[in-house]
SEBAMI-492197 format. One record per residue: x, y, z of N, C-alpha, C in turn. Coordinates in steps of 0.001 Angstrom, whole numbers. Example, Ala and Ser with C-alpha at 12.3 -4.5 7.8 and 13.67 -1.06 7.14 Angstrom:
% residues 2
PT,nc1,nc2,nc3,cac1,cac2,cac3,cc1,cc2,cc3
PT,13190,-5690,7800,12300,-4500,7800,13200,-3300,7800
PT,12850,-2250,7080,13670,-1060,7140,12900,30,7870
This chain:
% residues 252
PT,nc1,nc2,nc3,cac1,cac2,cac3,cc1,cc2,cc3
PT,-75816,-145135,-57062,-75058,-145108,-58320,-73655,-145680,-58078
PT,-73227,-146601,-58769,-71928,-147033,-58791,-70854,-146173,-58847
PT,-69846,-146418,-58359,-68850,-145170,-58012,-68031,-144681,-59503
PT,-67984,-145651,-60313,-67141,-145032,-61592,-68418,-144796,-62591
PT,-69762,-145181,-62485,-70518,-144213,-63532,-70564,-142585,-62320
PT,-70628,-142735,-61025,-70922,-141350,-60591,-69413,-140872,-60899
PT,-68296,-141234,-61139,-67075,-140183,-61591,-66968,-140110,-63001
PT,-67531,-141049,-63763,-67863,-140217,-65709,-68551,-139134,-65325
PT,-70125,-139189,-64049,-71197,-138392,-64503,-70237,-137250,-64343
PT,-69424,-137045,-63178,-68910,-136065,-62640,-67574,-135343,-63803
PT,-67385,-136282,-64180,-66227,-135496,-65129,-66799,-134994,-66691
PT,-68081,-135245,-67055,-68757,-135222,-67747,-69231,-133821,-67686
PT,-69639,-133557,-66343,-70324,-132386,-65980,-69275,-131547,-66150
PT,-68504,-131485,-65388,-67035,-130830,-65534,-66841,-130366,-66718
PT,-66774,-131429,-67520,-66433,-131049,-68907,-67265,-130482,-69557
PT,-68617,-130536,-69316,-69907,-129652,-70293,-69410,-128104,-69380
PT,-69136,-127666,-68209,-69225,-126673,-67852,-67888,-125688,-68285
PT,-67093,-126605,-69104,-65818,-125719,-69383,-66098,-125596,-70577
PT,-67151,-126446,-71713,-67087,-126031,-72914,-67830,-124648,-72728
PT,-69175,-124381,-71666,-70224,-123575,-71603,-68750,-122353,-71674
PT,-68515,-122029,-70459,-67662,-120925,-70224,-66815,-120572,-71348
PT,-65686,-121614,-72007,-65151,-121258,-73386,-66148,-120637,-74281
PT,-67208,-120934,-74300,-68448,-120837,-75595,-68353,-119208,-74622
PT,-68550,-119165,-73692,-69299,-117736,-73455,-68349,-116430,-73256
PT,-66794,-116845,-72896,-66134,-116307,-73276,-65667,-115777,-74794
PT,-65527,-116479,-75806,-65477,-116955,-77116,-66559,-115853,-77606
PT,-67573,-116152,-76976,-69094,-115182,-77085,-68731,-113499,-77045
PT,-68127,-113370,-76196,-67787,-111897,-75623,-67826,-110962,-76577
PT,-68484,-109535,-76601,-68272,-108617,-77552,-67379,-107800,-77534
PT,-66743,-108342,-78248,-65930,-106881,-78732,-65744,-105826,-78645
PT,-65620,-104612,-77902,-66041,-103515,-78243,-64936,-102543,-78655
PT,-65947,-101556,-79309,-65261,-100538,-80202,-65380,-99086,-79390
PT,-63798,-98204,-78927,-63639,-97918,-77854,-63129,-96588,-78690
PT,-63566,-95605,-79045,-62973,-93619,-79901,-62518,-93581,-78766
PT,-60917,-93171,-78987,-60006,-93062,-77523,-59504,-91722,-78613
PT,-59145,-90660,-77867,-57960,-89386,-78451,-56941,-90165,-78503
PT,-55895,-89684,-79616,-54895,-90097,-79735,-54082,-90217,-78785
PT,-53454,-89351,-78210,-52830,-89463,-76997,-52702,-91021,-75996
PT,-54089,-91321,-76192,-54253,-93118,-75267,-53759,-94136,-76080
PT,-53117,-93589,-77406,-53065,-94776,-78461,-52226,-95722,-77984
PT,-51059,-95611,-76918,-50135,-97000,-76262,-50467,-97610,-75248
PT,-51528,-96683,-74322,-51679,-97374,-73033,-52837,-98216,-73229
PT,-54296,-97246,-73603,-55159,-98110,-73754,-54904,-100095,-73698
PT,-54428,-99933,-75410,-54492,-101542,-75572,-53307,-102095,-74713
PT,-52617,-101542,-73618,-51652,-102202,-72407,-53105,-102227,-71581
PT,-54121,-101317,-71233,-55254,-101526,-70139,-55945,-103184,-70678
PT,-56865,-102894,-71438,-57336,-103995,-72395,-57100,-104068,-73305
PT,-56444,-105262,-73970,-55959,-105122,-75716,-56518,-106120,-76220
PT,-58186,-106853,-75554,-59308,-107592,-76545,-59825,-106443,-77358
PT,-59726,-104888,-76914,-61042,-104237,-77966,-60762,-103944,-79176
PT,-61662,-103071,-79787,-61312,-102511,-81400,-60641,-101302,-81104
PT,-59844,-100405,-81112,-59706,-98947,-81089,-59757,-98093,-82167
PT,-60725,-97029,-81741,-60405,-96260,-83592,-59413,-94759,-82501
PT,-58442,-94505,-82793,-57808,-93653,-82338,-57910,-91929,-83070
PT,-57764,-91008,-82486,-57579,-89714,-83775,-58088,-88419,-82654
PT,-58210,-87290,-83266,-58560,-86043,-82367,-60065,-86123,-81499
PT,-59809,-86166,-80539,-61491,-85798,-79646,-62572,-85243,-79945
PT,-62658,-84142,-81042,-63518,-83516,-81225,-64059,-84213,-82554
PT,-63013,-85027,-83534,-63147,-85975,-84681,-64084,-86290,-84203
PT,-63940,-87795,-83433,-64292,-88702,-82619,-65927,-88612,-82352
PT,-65950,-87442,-81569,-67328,-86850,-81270,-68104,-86313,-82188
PT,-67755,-86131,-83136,-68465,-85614,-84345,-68902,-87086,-85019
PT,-68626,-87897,-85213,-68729,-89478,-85569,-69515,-90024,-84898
PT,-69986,-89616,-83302,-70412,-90392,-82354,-72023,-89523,-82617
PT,-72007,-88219,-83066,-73082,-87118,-83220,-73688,-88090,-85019
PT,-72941,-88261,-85898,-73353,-88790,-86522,-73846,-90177,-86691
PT,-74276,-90861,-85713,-74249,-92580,-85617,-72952,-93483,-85735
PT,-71562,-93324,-85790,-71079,-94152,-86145,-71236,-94917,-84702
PT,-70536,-96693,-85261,-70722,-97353,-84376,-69804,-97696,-83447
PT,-70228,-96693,-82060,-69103,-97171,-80553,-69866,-97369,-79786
PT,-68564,-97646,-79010,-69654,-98444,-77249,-68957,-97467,-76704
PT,-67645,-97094,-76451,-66968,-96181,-75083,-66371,-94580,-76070
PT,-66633,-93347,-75242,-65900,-92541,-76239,-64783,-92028,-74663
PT,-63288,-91806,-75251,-62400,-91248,-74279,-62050,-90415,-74907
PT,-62063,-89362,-74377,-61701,-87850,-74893,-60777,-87289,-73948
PT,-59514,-86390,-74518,-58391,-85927,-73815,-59214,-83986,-73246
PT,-60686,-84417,-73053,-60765,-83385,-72424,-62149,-83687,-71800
PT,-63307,-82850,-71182,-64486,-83041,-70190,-65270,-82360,-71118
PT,-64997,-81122,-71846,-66181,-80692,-72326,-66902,-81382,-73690
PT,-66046,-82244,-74370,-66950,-82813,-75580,-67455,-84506,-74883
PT,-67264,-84890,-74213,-68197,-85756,-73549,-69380,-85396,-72789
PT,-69165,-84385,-72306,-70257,-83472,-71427,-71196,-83333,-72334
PT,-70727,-83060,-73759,-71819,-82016,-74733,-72480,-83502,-75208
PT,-72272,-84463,-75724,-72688,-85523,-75978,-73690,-86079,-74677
PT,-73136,-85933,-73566,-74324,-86564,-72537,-75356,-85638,-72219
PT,-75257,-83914,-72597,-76420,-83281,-72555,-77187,-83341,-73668
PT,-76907,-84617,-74679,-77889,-84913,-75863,-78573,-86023,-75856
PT,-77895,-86899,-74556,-78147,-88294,-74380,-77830,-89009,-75274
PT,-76635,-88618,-75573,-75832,-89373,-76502,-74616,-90841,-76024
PT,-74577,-90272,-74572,-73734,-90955,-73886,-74120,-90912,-72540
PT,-73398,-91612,-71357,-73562,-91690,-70141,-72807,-90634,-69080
PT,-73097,-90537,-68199,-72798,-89058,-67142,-70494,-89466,-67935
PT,-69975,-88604,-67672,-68986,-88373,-68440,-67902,-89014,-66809
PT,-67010,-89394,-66915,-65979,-89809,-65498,-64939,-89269,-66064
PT,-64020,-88514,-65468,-62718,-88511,-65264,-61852,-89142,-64956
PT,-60892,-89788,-65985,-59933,-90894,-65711,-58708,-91161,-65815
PT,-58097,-89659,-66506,-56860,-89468,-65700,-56701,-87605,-66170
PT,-55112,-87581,-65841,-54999,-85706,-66305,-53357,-86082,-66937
PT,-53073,-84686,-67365,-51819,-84967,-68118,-51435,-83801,-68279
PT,-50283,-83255,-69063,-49839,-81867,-68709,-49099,-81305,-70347
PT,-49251,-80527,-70846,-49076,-79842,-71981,-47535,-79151,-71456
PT,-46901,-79869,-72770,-45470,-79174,-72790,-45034,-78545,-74493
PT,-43591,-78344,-74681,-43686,-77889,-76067,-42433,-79178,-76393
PT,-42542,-79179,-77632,-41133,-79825,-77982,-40448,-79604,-79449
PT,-39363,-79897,-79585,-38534,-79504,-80188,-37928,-80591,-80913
PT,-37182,-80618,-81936,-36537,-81315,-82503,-34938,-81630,-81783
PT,-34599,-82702,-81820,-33384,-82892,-80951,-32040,-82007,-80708
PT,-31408,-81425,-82373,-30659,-80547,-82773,-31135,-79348,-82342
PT,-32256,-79387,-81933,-32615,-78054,-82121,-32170,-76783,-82657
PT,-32315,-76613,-83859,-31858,-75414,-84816,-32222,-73867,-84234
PT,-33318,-73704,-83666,-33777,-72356,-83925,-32913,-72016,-81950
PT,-32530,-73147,-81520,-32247,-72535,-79507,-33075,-72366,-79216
PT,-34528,-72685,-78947,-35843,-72877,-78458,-35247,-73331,-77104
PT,-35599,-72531,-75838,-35416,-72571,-74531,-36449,-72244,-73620
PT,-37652,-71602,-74002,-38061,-71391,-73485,-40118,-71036,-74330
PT,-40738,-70856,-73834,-42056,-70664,-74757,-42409,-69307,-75201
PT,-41621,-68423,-74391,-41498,-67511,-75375,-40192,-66818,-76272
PT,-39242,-68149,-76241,-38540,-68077,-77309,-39601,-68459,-78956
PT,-41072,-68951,-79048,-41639,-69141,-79812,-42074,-68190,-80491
PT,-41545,-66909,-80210,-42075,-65569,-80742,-40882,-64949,-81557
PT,-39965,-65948,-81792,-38992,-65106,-82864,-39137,-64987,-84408
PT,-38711,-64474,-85009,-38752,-64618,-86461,-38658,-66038,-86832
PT,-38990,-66207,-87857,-38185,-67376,-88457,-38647,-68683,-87830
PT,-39681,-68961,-86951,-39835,-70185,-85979,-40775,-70925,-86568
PT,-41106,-71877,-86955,-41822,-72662,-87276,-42552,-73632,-86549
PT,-43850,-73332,-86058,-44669,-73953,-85229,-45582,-74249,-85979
PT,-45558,-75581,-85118,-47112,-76550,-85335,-47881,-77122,-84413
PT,-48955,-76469,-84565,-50272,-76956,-83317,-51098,-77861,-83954
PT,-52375,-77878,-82799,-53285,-79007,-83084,-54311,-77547,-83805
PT,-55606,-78204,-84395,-56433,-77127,-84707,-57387,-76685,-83442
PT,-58008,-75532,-83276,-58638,-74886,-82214,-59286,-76420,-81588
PT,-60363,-76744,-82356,-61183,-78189,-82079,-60796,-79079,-81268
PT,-59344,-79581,-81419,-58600,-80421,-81254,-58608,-80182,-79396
PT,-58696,-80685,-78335,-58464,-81036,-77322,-56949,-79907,-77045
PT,-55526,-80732,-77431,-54560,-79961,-77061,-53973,-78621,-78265
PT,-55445,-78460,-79167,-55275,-77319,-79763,-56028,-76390,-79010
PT,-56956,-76438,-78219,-57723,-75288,-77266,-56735,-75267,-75835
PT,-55894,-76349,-75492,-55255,-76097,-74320,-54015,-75088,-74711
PT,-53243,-75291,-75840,-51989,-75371,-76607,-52490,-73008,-76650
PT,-54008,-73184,-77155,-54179,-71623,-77191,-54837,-70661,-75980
PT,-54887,-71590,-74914,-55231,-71441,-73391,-53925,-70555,-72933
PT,-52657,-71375,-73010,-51695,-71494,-72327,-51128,-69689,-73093
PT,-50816,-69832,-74364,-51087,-68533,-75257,-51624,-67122,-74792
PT,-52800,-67770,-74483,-53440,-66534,-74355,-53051,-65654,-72482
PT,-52414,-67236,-71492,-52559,-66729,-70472,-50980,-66159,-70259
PT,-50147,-66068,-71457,-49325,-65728,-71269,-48530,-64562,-71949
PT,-50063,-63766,-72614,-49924,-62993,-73545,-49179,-63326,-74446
PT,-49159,-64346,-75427,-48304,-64446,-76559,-48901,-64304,-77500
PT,-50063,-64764,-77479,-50943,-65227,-78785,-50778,-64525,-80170
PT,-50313,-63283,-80300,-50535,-63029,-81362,-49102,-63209,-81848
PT,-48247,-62910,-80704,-46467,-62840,-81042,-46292,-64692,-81748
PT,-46775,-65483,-80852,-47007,-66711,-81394,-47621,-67314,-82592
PT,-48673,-67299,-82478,-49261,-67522,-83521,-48886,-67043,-84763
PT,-48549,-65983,-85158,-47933,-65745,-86490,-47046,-66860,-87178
PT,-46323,-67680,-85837,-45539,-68600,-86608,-46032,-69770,-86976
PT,-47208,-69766,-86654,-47620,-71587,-87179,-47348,-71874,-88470
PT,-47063,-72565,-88978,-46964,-72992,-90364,-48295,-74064,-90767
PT,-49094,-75125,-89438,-49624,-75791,-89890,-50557,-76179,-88104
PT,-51513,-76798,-88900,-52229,-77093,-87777,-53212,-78151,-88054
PT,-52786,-79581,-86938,-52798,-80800,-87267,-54560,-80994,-86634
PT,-54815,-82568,-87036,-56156,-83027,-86559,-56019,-83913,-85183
PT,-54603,-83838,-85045,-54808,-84630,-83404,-53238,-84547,-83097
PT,-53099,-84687,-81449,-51804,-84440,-81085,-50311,-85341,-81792
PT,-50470,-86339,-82476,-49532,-87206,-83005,-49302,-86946,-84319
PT,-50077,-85971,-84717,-49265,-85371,-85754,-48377,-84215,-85482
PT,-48784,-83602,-84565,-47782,-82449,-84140,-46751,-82652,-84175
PT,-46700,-84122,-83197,-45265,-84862,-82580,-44660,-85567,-83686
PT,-45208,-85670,-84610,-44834,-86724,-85957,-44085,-85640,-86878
PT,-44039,-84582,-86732,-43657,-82665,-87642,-42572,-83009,-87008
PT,-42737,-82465,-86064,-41595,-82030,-84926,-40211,-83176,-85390
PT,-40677,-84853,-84787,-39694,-84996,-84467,-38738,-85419,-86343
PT,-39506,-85410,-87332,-39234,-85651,-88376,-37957,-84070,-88946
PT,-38727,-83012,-87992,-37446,-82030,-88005,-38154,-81070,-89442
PT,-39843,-81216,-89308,-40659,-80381,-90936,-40936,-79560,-89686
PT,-40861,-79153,-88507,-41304,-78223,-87360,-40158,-77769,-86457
PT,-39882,-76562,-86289,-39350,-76039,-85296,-39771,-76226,-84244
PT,-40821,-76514,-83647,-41296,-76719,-82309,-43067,-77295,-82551
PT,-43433,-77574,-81814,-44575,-77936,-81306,-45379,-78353,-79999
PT,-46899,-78206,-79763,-47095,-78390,-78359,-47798,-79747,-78637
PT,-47539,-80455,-77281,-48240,-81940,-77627,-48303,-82314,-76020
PT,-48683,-83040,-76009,-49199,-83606,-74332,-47468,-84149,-73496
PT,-47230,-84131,-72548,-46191,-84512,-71673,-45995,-86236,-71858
PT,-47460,-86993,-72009,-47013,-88358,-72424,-46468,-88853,-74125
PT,-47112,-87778,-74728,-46478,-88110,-76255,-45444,-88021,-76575
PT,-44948,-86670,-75672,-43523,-86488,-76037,-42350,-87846,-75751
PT,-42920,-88729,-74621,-42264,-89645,-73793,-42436,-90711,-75267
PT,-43131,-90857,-76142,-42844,-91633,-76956,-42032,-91639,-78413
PT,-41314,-90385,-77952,-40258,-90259,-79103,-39078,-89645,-78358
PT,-39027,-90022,-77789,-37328,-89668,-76771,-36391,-90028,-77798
PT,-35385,-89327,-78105,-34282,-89123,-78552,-34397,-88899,-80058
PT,-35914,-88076,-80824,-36069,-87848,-81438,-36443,-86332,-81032
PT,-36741,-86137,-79633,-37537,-84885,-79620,-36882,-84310,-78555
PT,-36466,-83179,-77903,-36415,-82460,-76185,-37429,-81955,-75811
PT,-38032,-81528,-74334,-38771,-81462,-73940,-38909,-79691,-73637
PT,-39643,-79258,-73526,-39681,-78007,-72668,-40755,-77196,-71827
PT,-41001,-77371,-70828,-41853,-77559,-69876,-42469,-75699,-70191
PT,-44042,-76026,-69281,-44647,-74958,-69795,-44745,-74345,-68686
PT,-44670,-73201,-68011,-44402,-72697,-66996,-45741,-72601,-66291
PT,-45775,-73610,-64814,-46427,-74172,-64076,-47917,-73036,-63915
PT,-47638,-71489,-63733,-48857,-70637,-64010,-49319,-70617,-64824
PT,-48881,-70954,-66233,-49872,-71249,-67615,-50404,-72074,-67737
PT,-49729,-73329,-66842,-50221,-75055,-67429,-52056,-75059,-67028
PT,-51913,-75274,-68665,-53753,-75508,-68311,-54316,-77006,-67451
PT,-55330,-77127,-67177,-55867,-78066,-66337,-56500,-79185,-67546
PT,-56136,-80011,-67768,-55867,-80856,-69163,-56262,-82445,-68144
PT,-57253,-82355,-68217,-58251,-83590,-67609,-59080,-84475,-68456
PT,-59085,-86074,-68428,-59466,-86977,-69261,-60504,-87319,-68966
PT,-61744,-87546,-69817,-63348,-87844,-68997,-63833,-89011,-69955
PT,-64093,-90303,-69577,-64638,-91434,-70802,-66008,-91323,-70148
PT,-66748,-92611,-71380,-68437,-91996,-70941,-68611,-93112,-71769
PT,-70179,-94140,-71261,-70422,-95683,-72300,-71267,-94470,-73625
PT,-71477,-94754,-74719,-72151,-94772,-75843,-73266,-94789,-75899
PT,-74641,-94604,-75612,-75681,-94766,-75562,-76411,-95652,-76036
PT,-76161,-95367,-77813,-76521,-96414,-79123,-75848,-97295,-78938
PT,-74468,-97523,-78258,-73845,-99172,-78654,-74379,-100240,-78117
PT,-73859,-101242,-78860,-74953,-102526,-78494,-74467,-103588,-77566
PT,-73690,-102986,-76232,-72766,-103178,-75685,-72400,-102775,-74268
PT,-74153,-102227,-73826,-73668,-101260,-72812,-72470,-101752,-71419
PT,-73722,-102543,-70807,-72864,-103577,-69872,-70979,-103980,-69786
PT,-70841,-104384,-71200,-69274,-104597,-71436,-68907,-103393,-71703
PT,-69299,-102078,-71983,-68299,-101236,-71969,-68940,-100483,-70985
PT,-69575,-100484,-70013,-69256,-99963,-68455,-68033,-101172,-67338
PT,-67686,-102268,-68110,-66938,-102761,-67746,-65392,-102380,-67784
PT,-65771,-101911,-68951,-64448,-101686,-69587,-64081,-99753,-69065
PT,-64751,-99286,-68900,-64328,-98405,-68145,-63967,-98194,-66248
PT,-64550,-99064,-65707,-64552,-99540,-64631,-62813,-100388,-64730
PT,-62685,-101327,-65392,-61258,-101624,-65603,-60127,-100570,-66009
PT,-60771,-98787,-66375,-59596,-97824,-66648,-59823,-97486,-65182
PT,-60594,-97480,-64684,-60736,-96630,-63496,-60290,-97458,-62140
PT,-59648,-99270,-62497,-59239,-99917,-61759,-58336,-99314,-61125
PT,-57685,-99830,-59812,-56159,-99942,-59606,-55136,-100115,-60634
PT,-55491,-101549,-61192,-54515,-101702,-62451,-54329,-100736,-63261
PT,-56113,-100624,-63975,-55661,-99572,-64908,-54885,-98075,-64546
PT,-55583,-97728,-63454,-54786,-96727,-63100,-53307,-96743,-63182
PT,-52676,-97782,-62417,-51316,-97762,-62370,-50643,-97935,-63852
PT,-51381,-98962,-65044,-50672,-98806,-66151,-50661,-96933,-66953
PT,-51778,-96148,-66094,-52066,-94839,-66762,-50741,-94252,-66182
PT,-50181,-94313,-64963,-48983,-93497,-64497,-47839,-93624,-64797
PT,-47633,-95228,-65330,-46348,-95668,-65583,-45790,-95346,-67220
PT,-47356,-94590,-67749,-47078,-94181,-69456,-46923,-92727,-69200
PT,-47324,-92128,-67876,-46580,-90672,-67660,-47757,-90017,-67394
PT,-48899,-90333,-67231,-50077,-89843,-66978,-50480,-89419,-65706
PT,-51235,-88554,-64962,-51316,-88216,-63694,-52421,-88124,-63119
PT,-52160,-88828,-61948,-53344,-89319,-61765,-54551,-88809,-61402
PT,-55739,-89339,-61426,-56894,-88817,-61718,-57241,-87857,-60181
PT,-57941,-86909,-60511,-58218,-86319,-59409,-60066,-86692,-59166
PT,-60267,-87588,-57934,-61381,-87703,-57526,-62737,-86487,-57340
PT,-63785,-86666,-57829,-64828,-85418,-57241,-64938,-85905,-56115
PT,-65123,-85276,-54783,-65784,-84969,-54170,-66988,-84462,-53692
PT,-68034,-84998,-52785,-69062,-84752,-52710,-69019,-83730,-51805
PT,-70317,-82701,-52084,-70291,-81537,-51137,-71337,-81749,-49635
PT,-71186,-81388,-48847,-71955,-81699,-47998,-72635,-80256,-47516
């Protein structure tokens, strides 16, 4: 073959193999990823090709029990992914990061909220998540292990469907206080103060994703969890305040 038809053939080829790859990239599905609210900033910093429907964990899972259509569910806790994969609703459940329940306050803070059981005074206006809710069963964990619950609870005024409304009360100043995850609070700094939950109460507040069973997608969204469970992803999970995942271990 003559040397400049064998460098068309060759650039020819070249060129059919970059349209293929554009075409198959281009191709790629989409997927649609029920993350708890809480992941609503980092996620799309991990991957920000997917769809996200964001909102409370137990929502989420109730949607996933009814057919709606996902490929990945991330839940800000282990037991409603668990309950979904003992229906074969989803795949064995992973743990992919942890995080830590604090309270917060409005900046002024009106009522001198110092402490969590300053939440037991008259007059206090608290807002939780509902029992269902992921950091509404941690939020009444922490409660109960600290004998407050009933001194507490009297003050709720309201009780939200996922942690970003708590934080959305609070820092708007319609809440005297509220409990919300340690990374949410980090997204309203100088709207909110922090107040840490005393290290013997802090519940064990662990993140577990799991592929979808029904989605039509499996492959790309075991990808896509494999990319939270990267290095990268990991490191974008710590740098939003998240902590890092604690490995199982095998027993021998």
């Amino acid at each position: 073959m003559p040397r400049r038809a064998l460098i068309s053939t060759v650039a020819a080829l070249s060129l059919l193999a970059s349209v293929v790859t554009l075409a198959h990239a281009s191709a790629r599905a989409q997927l649609t990823v029920f993350a708890a609210a809480s992941l609503t900033d980092v996620l799309p910093q991990i991957d920000p090709a997917e769809r996200y429907s964001f909102g409370g964990s137990n929502t989420l899972a109730a949607q996933i029990e009814q057919g709606a259509p996902a490929d990945v569910f991330a839940s800000a806790n282990t037991s409603l992914p668990a309950q979904l994969f003992a229906r074969n609703l989803c795949t064995r459940p992973v743990v992919f990061t942890r995080n830590a329940l604090v309270v917060v306050v409005p900046t002024a803070n009106p009522r001198g909220i110092r402490s969590v059981f300053d939440l037991a005074k008259d007059g206090v206006k608290l807002v939780i998540a509902g029992p269902g809710v992921p950091v509404g069963g941690y939020t009444l964990q922490v409660l109960a292990q600290m004998n407050l619950s009933d001194a507490v609870l009297k003050n709720v005024v309201s009780r939200e469907t996922d942690v970003r409304e708590v934080l959305s009360k609070v820092a708007l100043g319609e809440a005297d206080a509220g409990f919300v995850y340690a990374t949410d609070a980090r997204t309203a700094r100088g709207k909110v103060k922090v107040i840490k939950v005393p290290a013997w109460a802090e519940p064990k507040v662990q993140y577990a994703m799991c592929v979808v069973t029904a989605g039509a997608h499996r492959s790309a969204a075991q990808a896509f969890v494999n990319r939270v469970l990267s290095r990268s992803g990991q490191a974008k999970l710590v740098a939003a305040g998240f902590l890092p995942r604690v490995k199982a271990t095998s027993k021998k």
